[in-house]
C-alpha positions as CSV (number, residue, x, y, z in Angstrom):
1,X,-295.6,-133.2,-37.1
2,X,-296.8,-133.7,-33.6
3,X,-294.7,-136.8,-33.0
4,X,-290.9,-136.7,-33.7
5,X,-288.8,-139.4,-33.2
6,X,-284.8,-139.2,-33.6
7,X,-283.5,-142.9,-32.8
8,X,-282.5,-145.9,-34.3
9,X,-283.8,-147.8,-37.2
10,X,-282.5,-151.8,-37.6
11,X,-283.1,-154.9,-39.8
12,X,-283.8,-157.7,-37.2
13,X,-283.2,-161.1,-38.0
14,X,-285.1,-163.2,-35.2
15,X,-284.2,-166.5,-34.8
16,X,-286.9,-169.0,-32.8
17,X,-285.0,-171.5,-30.9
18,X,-285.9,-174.0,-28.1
19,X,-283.8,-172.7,-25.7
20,X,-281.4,-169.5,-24.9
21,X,-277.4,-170.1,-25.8
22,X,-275.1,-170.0,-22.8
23,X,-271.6,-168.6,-23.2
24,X,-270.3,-170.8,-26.6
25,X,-273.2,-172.6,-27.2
26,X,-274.8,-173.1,-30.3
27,X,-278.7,-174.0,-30.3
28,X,-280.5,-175.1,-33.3
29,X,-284.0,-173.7,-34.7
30,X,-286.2,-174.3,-37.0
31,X,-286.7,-171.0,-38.9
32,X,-285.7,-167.1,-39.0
33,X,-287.6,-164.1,-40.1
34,X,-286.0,-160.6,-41.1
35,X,-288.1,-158.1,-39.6
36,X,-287.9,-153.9,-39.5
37,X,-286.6,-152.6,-36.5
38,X,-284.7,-150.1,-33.9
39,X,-285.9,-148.9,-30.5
40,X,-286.2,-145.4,-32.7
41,X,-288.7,-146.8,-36.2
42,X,-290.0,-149.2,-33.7
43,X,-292.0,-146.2,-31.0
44,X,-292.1,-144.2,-34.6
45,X,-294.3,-147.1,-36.1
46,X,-296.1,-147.2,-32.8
47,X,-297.3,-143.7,-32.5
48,X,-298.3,-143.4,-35.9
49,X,-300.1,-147.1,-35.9
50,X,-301.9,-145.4,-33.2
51,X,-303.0,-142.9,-34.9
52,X,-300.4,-139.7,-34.8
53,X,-299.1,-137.5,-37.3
54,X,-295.4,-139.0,-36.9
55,X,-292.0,-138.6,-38.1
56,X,-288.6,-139.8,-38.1
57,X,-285.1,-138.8,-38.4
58,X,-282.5,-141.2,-38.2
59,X,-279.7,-143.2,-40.6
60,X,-279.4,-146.4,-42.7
61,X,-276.8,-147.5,-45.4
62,X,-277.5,-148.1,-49.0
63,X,-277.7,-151.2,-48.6
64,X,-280.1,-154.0,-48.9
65,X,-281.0,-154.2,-45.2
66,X,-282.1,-150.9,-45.8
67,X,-285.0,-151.9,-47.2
68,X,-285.6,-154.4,-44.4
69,X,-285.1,-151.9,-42.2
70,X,-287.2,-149.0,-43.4
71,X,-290.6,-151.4,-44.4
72,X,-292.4,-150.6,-41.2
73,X,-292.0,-147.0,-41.4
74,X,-293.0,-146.6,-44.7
75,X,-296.6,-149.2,-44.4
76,X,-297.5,-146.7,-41.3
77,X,-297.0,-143.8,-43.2
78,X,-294.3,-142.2,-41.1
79,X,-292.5,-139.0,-42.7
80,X,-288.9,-140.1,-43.7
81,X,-288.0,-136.4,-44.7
82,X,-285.1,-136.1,-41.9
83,X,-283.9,-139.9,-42.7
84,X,-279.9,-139.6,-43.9
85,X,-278.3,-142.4,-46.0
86,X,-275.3,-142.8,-44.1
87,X,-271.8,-144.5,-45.4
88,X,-272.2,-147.3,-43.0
89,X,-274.0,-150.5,-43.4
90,X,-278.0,-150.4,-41.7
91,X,-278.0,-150.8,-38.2
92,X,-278.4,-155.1,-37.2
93,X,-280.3,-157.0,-35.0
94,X,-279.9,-160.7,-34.1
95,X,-282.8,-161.4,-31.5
96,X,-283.2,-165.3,-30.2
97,X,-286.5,-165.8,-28.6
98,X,-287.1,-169.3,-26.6
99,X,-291.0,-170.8,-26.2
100,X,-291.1,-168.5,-23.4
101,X,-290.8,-165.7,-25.2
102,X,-288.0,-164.4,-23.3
103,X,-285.1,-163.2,-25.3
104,X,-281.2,-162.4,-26.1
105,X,-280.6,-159.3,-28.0
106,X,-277.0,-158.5,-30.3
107,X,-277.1,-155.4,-31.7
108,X,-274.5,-153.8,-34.7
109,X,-275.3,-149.9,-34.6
110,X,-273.4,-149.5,-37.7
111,X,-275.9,-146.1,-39.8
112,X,-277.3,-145.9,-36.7
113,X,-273.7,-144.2,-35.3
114,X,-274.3,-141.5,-37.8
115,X,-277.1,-140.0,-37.1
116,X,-277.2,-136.0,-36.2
117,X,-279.6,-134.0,-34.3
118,X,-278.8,-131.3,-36.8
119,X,-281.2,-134.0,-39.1
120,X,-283.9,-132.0,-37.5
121,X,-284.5,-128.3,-38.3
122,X,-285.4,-125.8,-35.5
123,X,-288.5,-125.3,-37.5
124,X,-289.9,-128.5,-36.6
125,X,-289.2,-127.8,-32.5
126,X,-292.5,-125.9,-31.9
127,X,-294.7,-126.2,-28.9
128,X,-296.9,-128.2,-30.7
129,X,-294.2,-131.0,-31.4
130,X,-293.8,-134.3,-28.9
131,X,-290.3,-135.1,-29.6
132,X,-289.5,-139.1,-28.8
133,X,-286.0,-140.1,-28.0
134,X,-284.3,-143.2,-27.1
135,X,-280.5,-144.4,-26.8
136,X,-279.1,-146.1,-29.4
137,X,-277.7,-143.1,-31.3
138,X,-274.6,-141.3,-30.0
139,X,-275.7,-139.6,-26.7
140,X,-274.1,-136.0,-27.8
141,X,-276.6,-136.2,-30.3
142,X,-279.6,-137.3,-28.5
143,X,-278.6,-134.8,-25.7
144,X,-277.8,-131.7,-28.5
145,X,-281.4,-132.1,-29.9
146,X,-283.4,-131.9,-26.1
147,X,-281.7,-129.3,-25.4
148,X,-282.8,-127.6,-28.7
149,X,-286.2,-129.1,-28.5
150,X,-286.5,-127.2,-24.5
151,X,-285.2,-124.3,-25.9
152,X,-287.9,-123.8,-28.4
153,X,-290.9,-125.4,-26.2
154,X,-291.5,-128.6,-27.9
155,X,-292.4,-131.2,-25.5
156,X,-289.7,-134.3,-25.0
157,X,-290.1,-137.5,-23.8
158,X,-286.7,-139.7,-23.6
159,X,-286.5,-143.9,-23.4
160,X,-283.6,-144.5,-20.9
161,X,-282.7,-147.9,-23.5
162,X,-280.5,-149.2,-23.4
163,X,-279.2,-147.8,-20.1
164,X,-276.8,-145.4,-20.9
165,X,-275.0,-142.2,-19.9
166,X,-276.7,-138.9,-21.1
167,X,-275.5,-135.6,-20.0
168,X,-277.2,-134.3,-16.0
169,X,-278.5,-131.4,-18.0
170,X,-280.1,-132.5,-20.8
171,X,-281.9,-135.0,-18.3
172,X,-282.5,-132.5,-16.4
173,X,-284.7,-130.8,-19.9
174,X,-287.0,-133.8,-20.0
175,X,-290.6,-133.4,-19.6
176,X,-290.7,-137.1,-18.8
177,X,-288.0,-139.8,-18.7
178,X,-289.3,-143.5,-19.3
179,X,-287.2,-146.8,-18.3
180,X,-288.0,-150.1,-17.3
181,X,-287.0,-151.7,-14.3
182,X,-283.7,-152.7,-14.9
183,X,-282.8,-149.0,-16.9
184,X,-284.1,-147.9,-14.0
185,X,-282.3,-149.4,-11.3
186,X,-278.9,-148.8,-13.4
187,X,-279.8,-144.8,-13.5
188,X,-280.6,-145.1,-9.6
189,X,-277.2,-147.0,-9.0
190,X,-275.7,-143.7,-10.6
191,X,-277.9,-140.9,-8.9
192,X,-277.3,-143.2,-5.6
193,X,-281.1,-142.8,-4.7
194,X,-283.9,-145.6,-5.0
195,X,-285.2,-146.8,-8.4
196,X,-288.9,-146.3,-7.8
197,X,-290.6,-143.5,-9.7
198,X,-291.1,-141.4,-6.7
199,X,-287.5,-141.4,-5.9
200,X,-286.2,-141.0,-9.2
201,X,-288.6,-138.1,-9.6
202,X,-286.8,-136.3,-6.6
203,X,-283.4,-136.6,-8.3
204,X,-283.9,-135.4,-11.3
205,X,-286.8,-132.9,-11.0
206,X,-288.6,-134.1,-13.9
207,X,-291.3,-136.6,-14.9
208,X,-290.6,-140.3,-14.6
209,X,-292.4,-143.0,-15.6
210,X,-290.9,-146.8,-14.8
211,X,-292.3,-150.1,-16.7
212,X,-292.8,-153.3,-15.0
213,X,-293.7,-155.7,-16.9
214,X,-296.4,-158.2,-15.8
215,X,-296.6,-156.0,-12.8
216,X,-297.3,-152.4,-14.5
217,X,-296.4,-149.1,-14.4
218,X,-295.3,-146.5,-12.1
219,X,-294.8,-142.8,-12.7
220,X,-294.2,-139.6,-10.5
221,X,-294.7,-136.1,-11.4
222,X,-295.1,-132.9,-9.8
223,X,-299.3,-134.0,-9.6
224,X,-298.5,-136.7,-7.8
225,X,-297.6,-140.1,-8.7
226,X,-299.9,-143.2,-11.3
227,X,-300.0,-146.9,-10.9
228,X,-301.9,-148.7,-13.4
229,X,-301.9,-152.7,-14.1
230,X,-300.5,-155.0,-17.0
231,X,-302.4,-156.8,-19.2
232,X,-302.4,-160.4,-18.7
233,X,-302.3,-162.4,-22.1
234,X,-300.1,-165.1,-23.4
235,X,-296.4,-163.8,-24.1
236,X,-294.7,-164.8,-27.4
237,X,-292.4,-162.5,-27.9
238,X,-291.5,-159.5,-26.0
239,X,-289.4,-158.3,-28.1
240,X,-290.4,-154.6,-29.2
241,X,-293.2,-154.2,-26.0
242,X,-291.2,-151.8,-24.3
243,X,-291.4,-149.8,-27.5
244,X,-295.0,-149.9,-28.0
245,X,-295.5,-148.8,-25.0
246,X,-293.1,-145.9,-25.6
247,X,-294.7,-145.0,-28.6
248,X,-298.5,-145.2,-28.0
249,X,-297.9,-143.1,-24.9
250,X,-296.3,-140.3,-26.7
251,X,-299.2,-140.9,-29.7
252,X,-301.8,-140.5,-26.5
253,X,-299.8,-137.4,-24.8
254,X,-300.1,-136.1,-28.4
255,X,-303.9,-136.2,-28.4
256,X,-304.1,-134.7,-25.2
257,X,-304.8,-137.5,-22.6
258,X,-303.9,-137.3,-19.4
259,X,-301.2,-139.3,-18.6
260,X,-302.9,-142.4,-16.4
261,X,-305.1,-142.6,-19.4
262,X,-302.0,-142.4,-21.9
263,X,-300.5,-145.1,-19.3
264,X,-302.8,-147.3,-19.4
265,X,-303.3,-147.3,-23.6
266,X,-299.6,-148.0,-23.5
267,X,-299.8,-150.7,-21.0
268,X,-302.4,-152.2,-23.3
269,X,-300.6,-151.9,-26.7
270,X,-297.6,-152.9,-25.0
271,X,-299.7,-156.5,-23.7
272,X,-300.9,-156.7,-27.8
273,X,-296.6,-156.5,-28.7
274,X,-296.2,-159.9,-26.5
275,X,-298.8,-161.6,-28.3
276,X,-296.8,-161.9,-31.5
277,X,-293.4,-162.8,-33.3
278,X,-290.7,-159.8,-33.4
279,X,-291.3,-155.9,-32.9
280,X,-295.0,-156.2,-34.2
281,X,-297.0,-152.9,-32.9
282,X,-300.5,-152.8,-32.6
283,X,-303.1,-150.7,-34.8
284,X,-305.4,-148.3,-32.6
285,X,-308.2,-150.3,-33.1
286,X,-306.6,-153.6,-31.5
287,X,-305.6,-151.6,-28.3
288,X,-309.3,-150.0,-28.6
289,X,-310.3,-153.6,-28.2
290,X,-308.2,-154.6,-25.7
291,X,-309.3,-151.4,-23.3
292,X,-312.7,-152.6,-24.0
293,X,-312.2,-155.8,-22.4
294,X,-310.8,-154.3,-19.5
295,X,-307.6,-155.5,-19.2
């Protein structure tokens, strides 16, 4: 299994509505759509869209947003092996999206509380695995499993999102650490150094790659430090981009590009994500397409 991911898995209920609520407002649309998703099943259904060996370890309920929840996984052919049924409802989305495409984003973790890095057997920590983490699963966890994964070579990538504590050592095991601006300034705030990639690098030692949205991607590492662009299309949605990109990068590391090339696939897959409604991730062949054109 060269791509693991431990994370979150969701049902998300998108709402389209004409404008963003303010504090006690209620706004009217037209329609809803329940639609799989979790920072965690969402990179998961990226990497393997894009063509990696992938699997997943993570928690719903027995309940009917299970099913929801789960559909994505299952159509990309992602091993479910390590997912637990948990006694908590599926994890809960409620995602309002304006004509903009910009969005508001409530979240009940509910199964996704449960989940347990001893999910994953030390069996499946080799050298040849790319373990993918994010952070809406209980940080001791997420923190347990790097420092199992390091201890038996695998390589691991960690999504700083949300922004949230995770212990100095385990941070410290990361091959790379990926955040987006504002996860990035909030980890900089902490570290009390700048939240470029460059400076981020210096503080923690490790890889670090920062997303930018329309204006790209940034990332330091002991070679040196990447730029490369965003691709300019129409945004929908961007709901879910951040987690393309995630996941296609890791699905590219997997395959053994170098990591400007794996930047820029994800910058392009990520582009694709904007295009439509909810946490859609591209196939290979879309992003293929894209990188064609040249972005």
């Amino acid at each position: 299994m060269p791509v693991l991911v431990f994370g979150s898995v969701n049902a998300d209920l998108v709402f389209a509505l004409p404008a963003l609520p303010g504090p006690g407002e209620t706004v009217l649309g037209p329609r809803h759509v329940a639609l799989p998703g979790g920072k965690g099943a969402n990179q998961a259904v990226a990497a393997a869209r894009d063509g990696a060996p992938t699997a997943f370890a993570g928690a719903v309920g027995a309940d009917p947003l299970a099913e929801v929840a789960l559909a994505g996984l299952r159509e990309a052919g992602v091993d479910l092996a390590r997912l637990a049924i948990a006694a908590a409802p599926t994890g809960c989305a409620a995602i309002a999206v304006d004509p903009a495409g910009r969005n508001q984003i409530a979240v009940g973790s509910g199964a996704n509380l449960l989940a347990r890095a001893a999910q994953v057997e030390d069996a499946a920590l080799t050298p040849a695995t790319l373990l993918l983490l994010q952070m809406e699963v209980p940080a001791a966890e997420t923190a347990a499993l790097v420092m199992r994964a390091r201890a038996r070579g695998a390589r691991v990538l960690l999504n700083l999102a949300p922004a949230a504590a995770l212990d100095r050592a385990a941070l410290a095991a990361l091959d790379l650490l990926v955040a987006n601006e504002h996860e990035a300034a909030w980890l900089a705030a902490r570290l009390g150094c700048g939240a470029e990639a460059a400076a981020l690098h210096r503080a923690l030692g490790i890889g670090v790659a920062v997303t930018r949205g329309e204006a790209g991607a940034e990332a330091m590492t002991a070679a040196g430090p990447l730029r490369v662009p965003a691709f300019p299309v129409r945004a929908v949605d961007t709901t879910g981009a951040g987690d393309a990109w995630c996941g296609v990068l890791a699905a590219a590391l997997e395959r053994g590009l170098p990591l400007e090339a794996a930047m820029r696939r994800a910058s392009a897959a990520a582009a694709l994500a904007c295009t439509r409604a909810g946490a859609a991730m591209p196939r290979a062949a879309e992003t293929d397409a894209l990188l064609r054109q040249g972005g």
